[in-house]
Every structure is written in C-alpha cells, then in structure tokens.
C-alpha positions as CSV (number, residue, x, y, z in Angstrom):
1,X,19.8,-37.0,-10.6
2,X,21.5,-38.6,-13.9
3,X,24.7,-40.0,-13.2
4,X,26.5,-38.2,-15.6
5,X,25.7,-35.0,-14.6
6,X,28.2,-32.9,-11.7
7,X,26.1,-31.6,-8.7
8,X,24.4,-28.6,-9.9
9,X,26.1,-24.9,-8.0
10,X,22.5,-23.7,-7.3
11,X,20.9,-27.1,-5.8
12,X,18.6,-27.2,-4.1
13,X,17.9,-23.2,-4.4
14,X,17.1,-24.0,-8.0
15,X,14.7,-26.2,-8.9
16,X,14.6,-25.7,-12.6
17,X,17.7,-26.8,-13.3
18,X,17.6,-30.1,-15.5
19,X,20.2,-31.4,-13.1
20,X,17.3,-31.2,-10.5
21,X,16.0,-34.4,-12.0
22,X,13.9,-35.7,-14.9
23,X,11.1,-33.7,-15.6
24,X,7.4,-35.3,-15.0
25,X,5.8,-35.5,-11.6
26,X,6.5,-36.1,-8.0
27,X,5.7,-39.4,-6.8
28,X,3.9,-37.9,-4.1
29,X,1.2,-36.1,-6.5
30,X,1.4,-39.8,-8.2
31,X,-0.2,-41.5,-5.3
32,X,-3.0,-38.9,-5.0
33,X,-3.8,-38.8,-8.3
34,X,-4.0,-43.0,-8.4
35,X,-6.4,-42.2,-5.3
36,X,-8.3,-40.0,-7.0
37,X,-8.8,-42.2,-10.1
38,X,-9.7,-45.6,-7.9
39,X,-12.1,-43.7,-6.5
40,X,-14.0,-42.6,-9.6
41,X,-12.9,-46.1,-11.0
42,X,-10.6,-45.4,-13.7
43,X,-7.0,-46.9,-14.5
44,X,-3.8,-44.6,-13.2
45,X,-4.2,-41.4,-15.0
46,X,-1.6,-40.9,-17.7
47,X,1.3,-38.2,-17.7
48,X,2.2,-36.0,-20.9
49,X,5.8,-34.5,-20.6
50,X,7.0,-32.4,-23.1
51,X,10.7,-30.9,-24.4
52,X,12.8,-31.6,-21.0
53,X,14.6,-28.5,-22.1
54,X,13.9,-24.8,-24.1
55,X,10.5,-25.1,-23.3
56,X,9.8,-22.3,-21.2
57,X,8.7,-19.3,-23.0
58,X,7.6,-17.4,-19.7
59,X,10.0,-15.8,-17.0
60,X,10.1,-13.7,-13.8
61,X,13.5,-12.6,-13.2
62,X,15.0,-10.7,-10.4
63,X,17.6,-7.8,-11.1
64,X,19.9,-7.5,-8.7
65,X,23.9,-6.6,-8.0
66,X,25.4,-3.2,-9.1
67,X,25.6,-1.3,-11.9
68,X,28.9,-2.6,-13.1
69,X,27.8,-5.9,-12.4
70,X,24.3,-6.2,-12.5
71,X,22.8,-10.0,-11.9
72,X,20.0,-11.4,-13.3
73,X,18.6,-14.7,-11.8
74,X,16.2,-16.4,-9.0
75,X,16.4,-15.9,-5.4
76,X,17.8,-18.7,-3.5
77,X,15.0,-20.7,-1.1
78,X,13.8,-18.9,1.8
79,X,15.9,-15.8,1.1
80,X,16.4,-12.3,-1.1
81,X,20.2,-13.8,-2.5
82,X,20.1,-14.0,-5.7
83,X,21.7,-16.6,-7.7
84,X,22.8,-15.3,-11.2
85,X,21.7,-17.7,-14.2
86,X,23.2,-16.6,-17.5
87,X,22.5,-19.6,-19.3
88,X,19.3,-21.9,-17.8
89,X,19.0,-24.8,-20.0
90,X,14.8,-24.8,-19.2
91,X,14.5,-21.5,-20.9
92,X,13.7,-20.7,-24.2
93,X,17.0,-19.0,-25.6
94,X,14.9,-15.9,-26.2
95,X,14.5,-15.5,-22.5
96,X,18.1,-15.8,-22.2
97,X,19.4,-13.3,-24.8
98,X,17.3,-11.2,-23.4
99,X,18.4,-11.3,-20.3
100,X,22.0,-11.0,-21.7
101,X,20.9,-7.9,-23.6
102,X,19.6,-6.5,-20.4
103,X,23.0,-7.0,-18.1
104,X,24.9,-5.0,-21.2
105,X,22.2,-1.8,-20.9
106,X,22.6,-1.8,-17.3
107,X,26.2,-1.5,-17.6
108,X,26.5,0.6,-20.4
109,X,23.9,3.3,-18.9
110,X,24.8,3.3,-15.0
111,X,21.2,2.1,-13.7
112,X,21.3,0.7,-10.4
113,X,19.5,-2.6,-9.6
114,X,17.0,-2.6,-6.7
115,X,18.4,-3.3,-3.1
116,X,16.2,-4.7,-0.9
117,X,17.1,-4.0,2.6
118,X,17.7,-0.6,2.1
119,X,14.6,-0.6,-0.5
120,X,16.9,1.9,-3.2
121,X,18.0,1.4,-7.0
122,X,15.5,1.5,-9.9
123,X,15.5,-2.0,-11.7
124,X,13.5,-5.0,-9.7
125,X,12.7,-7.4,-12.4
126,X,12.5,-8.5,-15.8
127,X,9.8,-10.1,-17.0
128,X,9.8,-12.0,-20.6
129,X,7.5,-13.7,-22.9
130,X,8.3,-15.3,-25.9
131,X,5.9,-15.1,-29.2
132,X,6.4,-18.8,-30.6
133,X,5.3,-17.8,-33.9
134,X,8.0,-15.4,-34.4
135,X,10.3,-15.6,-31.7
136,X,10.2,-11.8,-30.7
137,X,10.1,-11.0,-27.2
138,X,7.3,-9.0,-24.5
139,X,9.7,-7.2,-22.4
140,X,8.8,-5.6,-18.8
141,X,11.0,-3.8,-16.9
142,X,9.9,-3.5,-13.2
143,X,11.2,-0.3,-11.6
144,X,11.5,1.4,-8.2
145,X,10.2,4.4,-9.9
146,X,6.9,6.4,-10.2
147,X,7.4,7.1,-13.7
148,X,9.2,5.2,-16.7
149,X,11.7,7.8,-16.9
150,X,14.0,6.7,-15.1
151,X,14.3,3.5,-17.3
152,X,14.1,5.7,-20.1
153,X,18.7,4.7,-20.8
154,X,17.7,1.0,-20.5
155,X,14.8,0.7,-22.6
156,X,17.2,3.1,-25.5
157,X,19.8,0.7,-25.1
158,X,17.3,-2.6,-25.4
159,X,15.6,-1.0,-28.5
160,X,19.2,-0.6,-30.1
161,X,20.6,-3.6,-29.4
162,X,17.1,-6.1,-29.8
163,X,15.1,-4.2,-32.6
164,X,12.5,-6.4,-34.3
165,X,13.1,-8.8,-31.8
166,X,10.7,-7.0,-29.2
167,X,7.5,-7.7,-29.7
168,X,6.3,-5.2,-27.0
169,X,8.6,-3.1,-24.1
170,X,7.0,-2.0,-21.0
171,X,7.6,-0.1,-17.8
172,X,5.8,-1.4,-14.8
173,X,6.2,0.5,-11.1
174,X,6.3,-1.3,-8.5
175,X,7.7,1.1,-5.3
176,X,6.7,-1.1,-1.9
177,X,9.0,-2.8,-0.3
178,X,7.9,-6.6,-0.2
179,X,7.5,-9.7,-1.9
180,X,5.3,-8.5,-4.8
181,X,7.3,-8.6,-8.4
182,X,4.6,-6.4,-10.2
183,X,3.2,-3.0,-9.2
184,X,0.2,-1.2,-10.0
185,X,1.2,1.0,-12.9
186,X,2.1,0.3,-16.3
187,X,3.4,2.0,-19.9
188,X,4.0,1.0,-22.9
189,X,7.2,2.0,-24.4
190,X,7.3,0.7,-27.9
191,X,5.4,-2.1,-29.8
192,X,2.3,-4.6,-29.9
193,X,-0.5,-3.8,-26.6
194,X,-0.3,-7.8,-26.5
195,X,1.7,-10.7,-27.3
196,X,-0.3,-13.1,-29.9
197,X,0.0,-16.8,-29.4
198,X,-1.9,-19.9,-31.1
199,X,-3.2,-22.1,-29.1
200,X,-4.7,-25.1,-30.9
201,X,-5.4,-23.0,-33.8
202,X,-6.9,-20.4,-31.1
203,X,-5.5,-16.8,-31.8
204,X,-5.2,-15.7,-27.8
205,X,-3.9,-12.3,-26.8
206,X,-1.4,-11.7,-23.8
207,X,-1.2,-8.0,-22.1
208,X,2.2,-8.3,-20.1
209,X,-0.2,-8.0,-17.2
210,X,-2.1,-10.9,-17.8
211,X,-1.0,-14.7,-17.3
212,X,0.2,-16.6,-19.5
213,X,1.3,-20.9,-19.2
214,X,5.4,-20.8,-19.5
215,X,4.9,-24.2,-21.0
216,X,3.0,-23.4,-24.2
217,X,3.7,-26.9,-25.7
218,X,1.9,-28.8,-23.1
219,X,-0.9,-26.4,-22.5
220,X,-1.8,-26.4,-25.9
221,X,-2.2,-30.5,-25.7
222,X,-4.3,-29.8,-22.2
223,X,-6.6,-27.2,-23.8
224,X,-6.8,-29.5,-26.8
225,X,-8.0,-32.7,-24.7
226,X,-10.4,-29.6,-22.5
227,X,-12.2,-28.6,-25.3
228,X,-12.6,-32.5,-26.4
229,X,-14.7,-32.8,-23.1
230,X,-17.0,-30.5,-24.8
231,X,-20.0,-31.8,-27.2
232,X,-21.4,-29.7,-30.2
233,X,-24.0,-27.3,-29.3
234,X,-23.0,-27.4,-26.1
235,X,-24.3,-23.7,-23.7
236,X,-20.9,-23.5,-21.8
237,X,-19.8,-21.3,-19.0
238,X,-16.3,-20.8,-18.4
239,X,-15.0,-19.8,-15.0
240,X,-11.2,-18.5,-14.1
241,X,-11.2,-18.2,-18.1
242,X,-8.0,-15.7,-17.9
243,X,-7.5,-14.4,-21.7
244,X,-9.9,-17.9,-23.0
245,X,-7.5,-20.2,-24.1
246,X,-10.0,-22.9,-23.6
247,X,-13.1,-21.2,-24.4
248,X,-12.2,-18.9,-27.5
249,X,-11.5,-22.7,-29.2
250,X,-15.0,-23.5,-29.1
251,X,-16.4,-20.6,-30.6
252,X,-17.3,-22.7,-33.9
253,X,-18.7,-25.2,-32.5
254,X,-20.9,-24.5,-29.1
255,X,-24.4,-22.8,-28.8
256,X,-23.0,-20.1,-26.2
257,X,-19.6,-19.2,-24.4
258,X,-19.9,-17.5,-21.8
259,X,-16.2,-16.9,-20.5
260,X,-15.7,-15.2,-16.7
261,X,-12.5,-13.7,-15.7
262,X,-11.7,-11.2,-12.5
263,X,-8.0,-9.9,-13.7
264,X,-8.4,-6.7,-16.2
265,X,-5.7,-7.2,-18.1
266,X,-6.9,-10.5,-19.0
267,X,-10.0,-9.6,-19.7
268,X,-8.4,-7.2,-22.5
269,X,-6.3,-9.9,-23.7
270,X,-10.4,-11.8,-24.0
271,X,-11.3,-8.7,-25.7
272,X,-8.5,-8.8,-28.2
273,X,-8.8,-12.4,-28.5
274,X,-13.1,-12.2,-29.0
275,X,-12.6,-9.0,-32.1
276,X,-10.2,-11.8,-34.0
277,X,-12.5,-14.2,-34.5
278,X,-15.8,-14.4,-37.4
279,X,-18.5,-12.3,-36.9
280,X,-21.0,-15.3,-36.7
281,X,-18.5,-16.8,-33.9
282,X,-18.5,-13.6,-32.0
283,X,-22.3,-12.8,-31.6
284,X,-21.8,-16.8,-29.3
285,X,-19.7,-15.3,-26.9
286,X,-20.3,-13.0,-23.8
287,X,-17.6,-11.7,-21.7
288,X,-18.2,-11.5,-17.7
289,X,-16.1,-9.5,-15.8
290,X,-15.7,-9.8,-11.7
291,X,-15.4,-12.7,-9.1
292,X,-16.1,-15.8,-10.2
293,X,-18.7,-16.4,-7.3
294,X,-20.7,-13.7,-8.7
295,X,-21.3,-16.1,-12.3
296,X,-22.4,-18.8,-10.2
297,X,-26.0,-18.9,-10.6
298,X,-25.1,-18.9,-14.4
299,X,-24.8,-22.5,-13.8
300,X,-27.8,-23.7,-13.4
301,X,-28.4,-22.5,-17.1
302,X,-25.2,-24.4,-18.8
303,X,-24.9,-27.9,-20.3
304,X,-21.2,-27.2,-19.6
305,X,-19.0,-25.6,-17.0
306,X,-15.3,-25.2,-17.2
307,X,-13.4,-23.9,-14.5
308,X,-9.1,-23.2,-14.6
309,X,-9.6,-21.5,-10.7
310,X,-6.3,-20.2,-9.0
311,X,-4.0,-23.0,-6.8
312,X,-6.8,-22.6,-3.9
313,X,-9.4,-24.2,-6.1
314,X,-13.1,-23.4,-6.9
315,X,-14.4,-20.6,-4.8
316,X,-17.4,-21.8,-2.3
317,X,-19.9,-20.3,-4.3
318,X,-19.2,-21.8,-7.3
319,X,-18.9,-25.0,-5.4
320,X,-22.0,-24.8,-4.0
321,X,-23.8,-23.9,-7.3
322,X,-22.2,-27.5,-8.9
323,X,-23.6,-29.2,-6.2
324,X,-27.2,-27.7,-6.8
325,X,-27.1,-27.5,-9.9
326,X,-25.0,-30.2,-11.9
327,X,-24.4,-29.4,-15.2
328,X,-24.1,-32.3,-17.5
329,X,-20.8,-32.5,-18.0
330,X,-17.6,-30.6,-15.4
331,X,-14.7,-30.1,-17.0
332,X,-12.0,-29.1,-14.0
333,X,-8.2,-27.6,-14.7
334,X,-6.5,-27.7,-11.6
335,X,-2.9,-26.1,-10.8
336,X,-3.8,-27.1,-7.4
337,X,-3.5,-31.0,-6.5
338,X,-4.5,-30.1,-2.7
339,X,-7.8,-28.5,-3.8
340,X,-8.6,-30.6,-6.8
341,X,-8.8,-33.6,-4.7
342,X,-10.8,-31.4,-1.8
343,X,-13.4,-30.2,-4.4
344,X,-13.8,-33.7,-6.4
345,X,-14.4,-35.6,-3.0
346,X,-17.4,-32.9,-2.6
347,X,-18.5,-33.5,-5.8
348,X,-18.1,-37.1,-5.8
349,X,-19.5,-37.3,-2.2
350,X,-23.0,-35.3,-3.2
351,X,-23.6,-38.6,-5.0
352,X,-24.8,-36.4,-8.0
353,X,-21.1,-36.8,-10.3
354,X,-18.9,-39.3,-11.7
355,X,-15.6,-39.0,-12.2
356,X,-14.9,-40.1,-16.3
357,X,-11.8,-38.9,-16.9
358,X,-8.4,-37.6,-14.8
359,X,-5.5,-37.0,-16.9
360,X,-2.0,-35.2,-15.8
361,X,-0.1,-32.6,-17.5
362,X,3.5,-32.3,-16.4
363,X,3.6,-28.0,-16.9
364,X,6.2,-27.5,-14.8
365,X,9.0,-29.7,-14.9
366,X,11.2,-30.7,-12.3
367,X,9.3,-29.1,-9.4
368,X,6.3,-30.6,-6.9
369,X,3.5,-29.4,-9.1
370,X,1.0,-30.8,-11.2
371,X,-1.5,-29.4,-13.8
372,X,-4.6,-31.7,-13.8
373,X,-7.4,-32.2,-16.0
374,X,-10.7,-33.8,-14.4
375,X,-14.1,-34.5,-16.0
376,X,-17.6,-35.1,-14.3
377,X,-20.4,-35.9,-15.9
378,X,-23.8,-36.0,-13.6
C-alpha cells in the first residue's frame, strides 16, 4: 500500500479500492504463469496494465439501507453488510453519478431498498454500463417485484434528473431470496435494446443481460493481440464467443466464423452486432446457439479455434475434441488461471501442441485475478 495513502475504511472488504495496492497481478498468478511459459519454453510472459483509476465502465451495485437513507455500495467479505461507496476512485465517474442520481430518486419517491433477512423492500441492485463513445449510461434496476411497476417513481425520477444521459433503463425481477443479483425477467423502460461499444474498430452490442469486460481499455488491447493469432483465410470457430468481440473483428479477413454462444441475451447482442456489419462480411459468419460441447465436433473442420470459456475452463467435450482433432492454430482466453494451466498441461501433455505465445492482461486491478491470453499451434 503506498506510503502516502491513510488505511483505506473498507480494507480488506474492498478490494477495489486503489489504496488496496498497485494495480497488475498477484505474485502468486506470476509464478504460475512463469511455470507455464518455461514449460512451453518462452521468456516470463509480459503484463499490460492500463488507467490505475476511472477505468471501470461496468458495475454491480447493491441497494440497501432505508428510504431516507438509502446506500449504495459492495457487500463487505463473507457477509450481506453493505459498505456505502459514494465516490470509488476505480469507477468510471458515470457509474458514480449514477449512482448519486439513484440515492436522490429513492429519497425523493419513498421506495424501500431490499432487506435481506426478512427478504422485503423493492430495490436490490443497480446495475450500470457505460457507452465510451458517448458517455451515456445502461441503467438496470433490480427489483423485489413481479412487475416494473413498482419502480415505476424511480425510473420517473432517473429519466428527469439523467435525460440524454441514459442510454437504455431497464427493470429486471429478481424475487428469491439468495445470492443471485439478476432474475429472470426483464423490461425495457425507455431507450437503446443494447448498449454499442467499439472494440478495435469492432461495432459490438451489449443487452443489459449480456456480459460485458468492465475494463474496456484492456480488453480491447487483448482482443487486438487475439485476433493477431489469427491468419488470413483462416475457417475459425469461436467457442464462449459471448456478443463476439473477438470474432465479429475478423469478419473481413477470415474464410468462415463460426461464433458459439449458450447465454440468449448475448446471442442477441451477436445478432445486433452480425446486421452492422457489410453484406459480403455477413454471408462469413454463422451464429451457433447452445452448449459449447454441442459445437465440438465443429473442430475437426477449423484451421482455427478460439475459446473465451467461463472461470471453470474448457468444457470436457471441447477438450477432448482439441486433443483429437488439433486445429492448426488454439488461441485460449482464460479468466481462469486454475483451469488454464489444467487444460494447457493436457494439451501440452497429448504431445500434439506447443505452446507459442502466453501473454497477461491485468483486467481487474487490484484483486487475485488474471485475464490470460495462450496460443497453440500443433
């Protein structure tokens, strides 16, 4: 912690606080990625940091408190106590304004924040995105409610006070008691079906169900150096492909993109994301819906596979399918440092890989994890 910082109020319940320490990566995920790397016989892969602060365009909030004094923060570790946080320094100022905006709506309209013990009041969470273009805001309210109506005083006093500054306001219901911040039902109150974000010179298209990298900076610089991996002409399959970040960028340039995705509001941010681009581009591309596993015999029939899986890492079938079927070239983005190292020792093990590349992406400051970019070629 820098010397000329005081002890931060939240610590350790708050791990992204800049006072938490410099942003970059743990020296634990060091060592296994300079592991990883000897073994495939590279040099200590390299780290790219971005802004240490303002950076995060992206955040889960929860709402809690009374009416007359609601609070909007993080829960403290290992309990439901939340710690108010009116002004984090790792969030884009957006993110905080509209936060700000959202304590004055519950005070002026008399909504009650959710209780968790006795499982009663209406607002849970606030979720926020931030269009970097523009600056305007995807708002969610979460609600302990079956309908939006409800909400129907908050979201009047938001669209007042914010105007052209929302991008999009939604109502999502989420009524279980439990750890789960989003429920199963949505509405759109006002604006744009999905936030639009560049990446790379990539139009891609956010639903506020879909996910979406809170460090857009540094994930545009990993999706750059992804797509690198990539030759011209290139048949490539994209597994875990979310709204295709990756694989919408190399719609000029490959034979065939096949891009896989299971959530179903991702795969109508894909949608949105394939109708933007040229006509030539968009006769390249097919969208697969479902489990990954169930796309696995697709490659045997790519030069190229690409897989961004969840923090548990490939799923066996797709495992399995590498190992029988190498493709020329692997190109692996992990958020998983556990299972990237468990899946490239199978790979590297089957004696049918090498390992040409590991590089480190430092997408979320300040904490224990890691976003890892690892190419194979067989």
């Amino acid at each position: 912690m820098p010397a000329q910082l005081p002890p931060c109020p939240h610590r350790p319940t708050c791990p992204g606080c800049p006072r938490y320490g410099e942003p970059g990566l743990a020296n634990a995920a060091h060592e296994q990625l300079r592991a990883l790397a000897a073994r495939g016989g590279l040099t200590p892969p390299r780290v790219v940091t971005g802004a240490p602060l303002g950076f995060r365009t992206r955040a889960r909030l929860a709402v809690r408190g009374r009416a007359a004094s609601p609070k909007v923060g993080i829960f403290q570790t290992g309990s439901h106590r939340i710690a108010d946080i009116p002004r984090c320094g790792i969030h884009h100022p957006a993110v905080n304004e509209i936060a700000a905006a959202l304590r004055r709506a519950i005070r002026e309209t008399g909504v009650e924040p959710y209780a968790d013990r006795p499982h009663r009041g209406v607002i849970r969470y606030l979720q926020v995105a931030v269009e970097r273009v523009t600056g305007r805001a995807q708002v969610v309210l979460v609600g302990n409610c079956e309908s939006a109506e409800p909400l129907a005083p908050v979201f009047a006093a938001l669209e007042r006070e914010l105007g052209p500054r929302l991008q999009g306001l939604f109502w999502n219901g989420n009524t279980s008691p439990g750890n789960a911040i989003l429920g199963p039902r949505w509405e759109r109150i006002s604006g744009d079906e999905a936030l639009r974000e560049s990446v790379a010179g990539t139009d891609v298209f956010h639903p506020p169900g879909a996910f979406g990298q809170s460090h857009p900076e540094l994930f545009e610089s990993l999706s750059l150096a992804a797509r690198a991996a990539v030759p011209d002409g290139a048949r490539v399959l994209e597994l875990y492909a979310g709204a295709g970040a990756i694989g919408l960028g190399l719609l000029g340039r490959a034979r065939s993109v096949d891009l896989n995705e299971l959530n179903p509001h991702a795969l109508r941010g894909m949608e949105l994301g394939i109708a933007a681009r040229p006509e030539a581009e968009r006769a390249r591309v097919t969208a697969l819906s479902g489990d990954a596993s169930a796309h696995a015999a697709r490659i045997a029939h790519a030069d190229v596979v690409i897989a961004d899986p969840p923090r548990r890492g490939l799923d066996r079938a797709v495992l399995d399918s590498l190992l029988a079927n190498p493709p020329a070239r692997f190109v692996y983005v992990s958020c998983g440092l556990e299972s990237l190292v468990r899946d490239s020792a199978a790979l590297l093990d089957s004696g049918r890989y090498a390992l040409t590349a590991l590089d480190a992406w430092a997408l979320f400051p300040y904490t224990e994890h890691v976003e890892t970019l690892a190419i194979f070629r067989s």
